[in-house]
N, C-alpha and C positions, 0 to 999 in steps of 0.2 A: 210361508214355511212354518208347519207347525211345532210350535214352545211344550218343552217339558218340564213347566214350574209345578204342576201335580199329578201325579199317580203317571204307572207306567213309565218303562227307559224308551227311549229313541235314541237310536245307533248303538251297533256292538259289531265291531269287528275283531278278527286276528288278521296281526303280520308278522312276519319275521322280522325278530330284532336288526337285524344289519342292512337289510334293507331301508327299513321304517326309519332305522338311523340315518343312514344316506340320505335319505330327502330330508329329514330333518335338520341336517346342517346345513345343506343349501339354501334353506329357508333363512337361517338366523341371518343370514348377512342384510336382507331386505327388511327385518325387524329394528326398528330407530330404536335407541335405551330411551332417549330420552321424547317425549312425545305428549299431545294437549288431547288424545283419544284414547284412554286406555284401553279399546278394544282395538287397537291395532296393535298394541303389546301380543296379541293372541293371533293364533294362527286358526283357519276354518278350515274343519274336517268335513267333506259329505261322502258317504258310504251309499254306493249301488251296483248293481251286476258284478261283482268281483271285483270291485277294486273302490278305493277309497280317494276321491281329489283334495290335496293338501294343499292350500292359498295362505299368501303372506305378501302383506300391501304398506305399504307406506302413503296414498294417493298417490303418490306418482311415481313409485316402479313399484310392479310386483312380480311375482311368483306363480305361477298354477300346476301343479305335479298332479300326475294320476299316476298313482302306486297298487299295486297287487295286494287284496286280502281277499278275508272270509268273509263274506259281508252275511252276518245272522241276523245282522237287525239295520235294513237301511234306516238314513238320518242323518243329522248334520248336529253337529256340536262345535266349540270354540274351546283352546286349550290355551293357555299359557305358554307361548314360545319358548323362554328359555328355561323354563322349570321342567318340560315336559321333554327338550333335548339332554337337559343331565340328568333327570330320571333312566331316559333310555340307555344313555352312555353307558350309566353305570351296569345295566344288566347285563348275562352271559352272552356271549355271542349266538352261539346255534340253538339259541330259546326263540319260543313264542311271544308273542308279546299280547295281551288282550285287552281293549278298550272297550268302556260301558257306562252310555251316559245312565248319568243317575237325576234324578228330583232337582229341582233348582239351578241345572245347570253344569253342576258337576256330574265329573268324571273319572269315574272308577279305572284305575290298570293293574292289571293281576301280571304276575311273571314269574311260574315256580309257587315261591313261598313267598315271594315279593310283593304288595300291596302297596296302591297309592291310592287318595283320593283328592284329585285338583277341582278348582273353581272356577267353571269355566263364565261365560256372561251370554247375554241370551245374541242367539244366532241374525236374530231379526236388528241390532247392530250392527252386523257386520258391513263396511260398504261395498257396494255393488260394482264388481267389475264387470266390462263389455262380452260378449260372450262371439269371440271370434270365431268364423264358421268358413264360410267359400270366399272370403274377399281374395283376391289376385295377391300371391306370395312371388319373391323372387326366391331363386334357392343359388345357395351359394354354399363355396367351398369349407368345410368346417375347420382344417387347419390353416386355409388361409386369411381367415377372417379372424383367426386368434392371432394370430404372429403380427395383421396389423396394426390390432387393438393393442398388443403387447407393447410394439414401438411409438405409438399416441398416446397413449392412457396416461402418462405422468409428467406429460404439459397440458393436463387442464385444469383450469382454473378450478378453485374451493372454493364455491359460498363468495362467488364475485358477485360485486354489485352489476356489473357488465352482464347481464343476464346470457347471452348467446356463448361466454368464456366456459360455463360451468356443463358443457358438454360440446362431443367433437362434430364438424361437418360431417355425416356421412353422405355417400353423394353414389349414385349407381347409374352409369350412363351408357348405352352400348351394352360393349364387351368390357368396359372399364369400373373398377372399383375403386373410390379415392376416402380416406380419411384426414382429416388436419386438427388439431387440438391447439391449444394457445392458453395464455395465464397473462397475455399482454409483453412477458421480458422474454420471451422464447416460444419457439410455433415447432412445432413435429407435423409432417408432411408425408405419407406415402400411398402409391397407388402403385396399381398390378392390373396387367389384362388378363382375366376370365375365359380359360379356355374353352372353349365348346357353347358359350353363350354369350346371350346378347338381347337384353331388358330394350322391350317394345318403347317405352317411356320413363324419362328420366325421373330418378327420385333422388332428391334434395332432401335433408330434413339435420334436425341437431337432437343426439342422443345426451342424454345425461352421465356423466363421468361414472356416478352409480350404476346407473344401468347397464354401462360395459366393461366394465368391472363384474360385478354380480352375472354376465355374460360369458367372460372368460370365463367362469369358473364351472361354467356347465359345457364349453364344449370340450373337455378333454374327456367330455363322457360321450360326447357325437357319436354317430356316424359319418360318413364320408360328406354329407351336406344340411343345410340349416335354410328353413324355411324363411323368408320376412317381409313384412307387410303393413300395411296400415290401414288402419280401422280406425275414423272419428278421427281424434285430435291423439290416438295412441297409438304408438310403434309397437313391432310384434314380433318375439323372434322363437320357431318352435323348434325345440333341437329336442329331437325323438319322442319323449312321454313327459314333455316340460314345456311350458308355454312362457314364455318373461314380456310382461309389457311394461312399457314407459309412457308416460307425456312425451310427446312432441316439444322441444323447446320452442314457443315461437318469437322467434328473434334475426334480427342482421347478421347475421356470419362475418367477422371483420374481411375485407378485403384480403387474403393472403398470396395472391398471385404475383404483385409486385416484391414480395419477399421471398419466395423460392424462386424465382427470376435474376437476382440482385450481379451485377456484373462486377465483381470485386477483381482487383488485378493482380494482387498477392500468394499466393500457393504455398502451403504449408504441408507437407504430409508426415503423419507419423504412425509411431508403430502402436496398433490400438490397446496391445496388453500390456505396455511400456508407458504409456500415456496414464492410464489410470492408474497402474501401481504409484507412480511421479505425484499425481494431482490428490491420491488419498493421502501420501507423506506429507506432502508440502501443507495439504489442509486439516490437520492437528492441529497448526499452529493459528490458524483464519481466525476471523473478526467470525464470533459466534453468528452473529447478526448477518452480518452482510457474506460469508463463507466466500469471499474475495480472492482470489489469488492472481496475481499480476505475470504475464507472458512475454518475457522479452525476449524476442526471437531475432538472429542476426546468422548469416551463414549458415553450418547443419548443424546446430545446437541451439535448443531451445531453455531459456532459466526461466524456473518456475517458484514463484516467491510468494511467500504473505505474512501478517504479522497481528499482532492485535490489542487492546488499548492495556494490555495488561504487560506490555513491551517484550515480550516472545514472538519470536522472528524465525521463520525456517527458509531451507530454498533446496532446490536439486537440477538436475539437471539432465535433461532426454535428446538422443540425438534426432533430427531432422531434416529433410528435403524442402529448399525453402529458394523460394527465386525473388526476394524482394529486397527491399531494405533494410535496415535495422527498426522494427516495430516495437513498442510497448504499449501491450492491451490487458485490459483487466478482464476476468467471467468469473463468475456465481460457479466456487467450485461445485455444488453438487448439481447444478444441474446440466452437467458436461460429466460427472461420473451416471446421471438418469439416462443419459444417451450413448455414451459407451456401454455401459451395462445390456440396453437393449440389440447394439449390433454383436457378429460374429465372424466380421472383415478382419482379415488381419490388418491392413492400415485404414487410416481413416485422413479424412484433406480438410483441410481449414483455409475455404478461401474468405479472404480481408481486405480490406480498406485501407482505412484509418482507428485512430484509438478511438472512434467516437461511433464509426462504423457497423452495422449487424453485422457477426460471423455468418458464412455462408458455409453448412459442416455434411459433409457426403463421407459416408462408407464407400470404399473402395471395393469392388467385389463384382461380380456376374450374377448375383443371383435376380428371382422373378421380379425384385421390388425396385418402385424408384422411391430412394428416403432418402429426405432432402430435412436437417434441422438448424432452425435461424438463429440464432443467439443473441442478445443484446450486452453489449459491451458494458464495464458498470465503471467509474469514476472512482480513480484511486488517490 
């Protein structure tokens, strides 16, 4: 690719600001602040036939956008991510926007009366992504695929030493679509039959927490379905004029089968907008640390308790359908408001053990999914 460190510009396009903005926020999410490649700080522009491809890499998930311009001067240049996002911000809406590499790297943008000139770094840095073409795509439903990312995405593990925690099973078999996440103290669980199709060969693989995250956020721009694939050792998912790829985790998947299985003989049911309003009061008052609240359940009334070293103690109290004993069990109150928050069942079931037991936790409902989330009881 040839360098414009003298004489002569390479690349001049125009876009529309609101546009040019658009993809430019999608991008920032895949930009690390912090990072040992300053050129991955920078996002890579190549301008040809009418439209300009905007890339943004971390090594292991990026970005590839093809956006609509003028293209006067095909070429490739590098921009500074997030200097080159609040530049645009800040201009008119229903402006032009004009880019023009200059000598050394930098990059001229004109808007109006508006003037910038950024420093960009030389192209031939930049690292090389796979260049996805005819490999075999599944396609799959574009709001289905969000709604189950939606109820996984926040049991998986950060930056676990357990390498296969820090992103989910996805798993495509049949007609069947399965997701599971896990952090090791809680596992999120759901699958959906795929109407109208049915994947010749089964795919298995572990997405990055990043990567479907940075996902959700381009399909509320879908259309009705999302292309996905693999290529090499990289996952691939192209949702209309936007390409996202990942590494592949390669790792063990913990075992999850015997825990969305779990035969508990206990039944708990409550009311799911009653339940969180009860568990955000009661957890003001939690152990910062441990965000603890203890569940003593007996007949149809559930008390809901916690306290913390600073001796502030709170409790309330929610009615319930409950066929067992008298139980006292402790959960990590937020990550039972992370799983109510994701359903929209008006009750939800807590079946149980013992205090030392995994909750086994089902939404009560009809709809297309089966969600199944495991809880690990904590020591009060």
């Amino acid at each position: 690719m040839p360098s414009s460190k003298s004489g002569g510009s390479d690349l001049e396009i125009q876009v529309s600001k609101q546009s040019f903005f658009k993809e430019l926020q999608l991008l920032q999410g895949i930009i690390e602040r912090k990072n040992t490649m300053p050129i991955l700080a920078n996002l890579l522009l190549t301008a040809s036939k009418g439209s300009v491809e905007l890339t943004a890499s971390d090594l292991e998930v990026a970005l590839r956008i093809q956006a609509e311009a003028d293209v006067k001067q095909s070429g490739s240049a590098t921009l500074p991510a997030k200097k080159i996002f609040e530049i645009v911000r800040e201009l008119p809406d229903l402006s032009t926007v004009s880019l023009k590499k200059l000598d050394n790297n930098f990059v001229e943008i004109r808007c109006g009366s508006s003037y910038f000139k950024l420093p960009g770094m030389p192209v031939e840095e930049y690292p090389s992504l796979p260049e996805v073409g005819g490999e075999k795509t599944v396609t799959l439903p574009a709001a289905v695929l969000k709604e189950m990312i939606r109820r996984v995405i926040f049991s998986i593990a950060q930056e676990d030493i357990r390498y296969a925690m820090n992103g989910a099973l996805f798993l495509v078999e049949g007609n069947r679509l399965l997701l599971v996440g896990t952090d090791g103290h809680r596992l999120a669980y759901v699958s959906t039959e795929l109407e109208g199709k049915k994947v010749p060969e089964k795919i298995e693989v572990i997405i990055s927490k990043k990567a479907l995250g940075e996902l959700m956020k381009l399909l509320p721009e879908a259309k009705e379905e999302v292309q996905f694939g693999r290529f090499e050792n990289f996952l691939f998912f192209r949702v209309d004029s936007r390409l996202l790829l990942s590494r592949n985790i390669e790792a063990q998947f913990p075992n999850y089968d015997k825990f969305i299985s779990l035969k508990n003989d206990k039944m708990a049911a409550f009311n799911s907008v009653s339940l969180m309003k009860t568990i955000k009061r009661v957890a003001v008052v939690s152990n910062e640390r441990s965000r603890a609240v203890e569940f003593s359940l007996s007949g149809g009334m559930a008390k809901l308790s916690s306290a913390n070293p600073e001796m502030a103690e709170g409790s309330d109290s929610v009615e319930i359908q409950y066929d067992g004993g008298p139980l006292k069990i402790g959960f990590n109150s937020q990550y039972l408001i992370d799983f109510l928050g994701a359903i929209s069942a008006e009750e939800v079931t807590f079946e149980l053990q013992t205090e030392s037991t995994a909750a086994l936790i089902r939404p009560k409902g009809t709809d297309q999914y089966d969600y199944r989330y495991v809880l690990m009881p904590m020591r009060l």
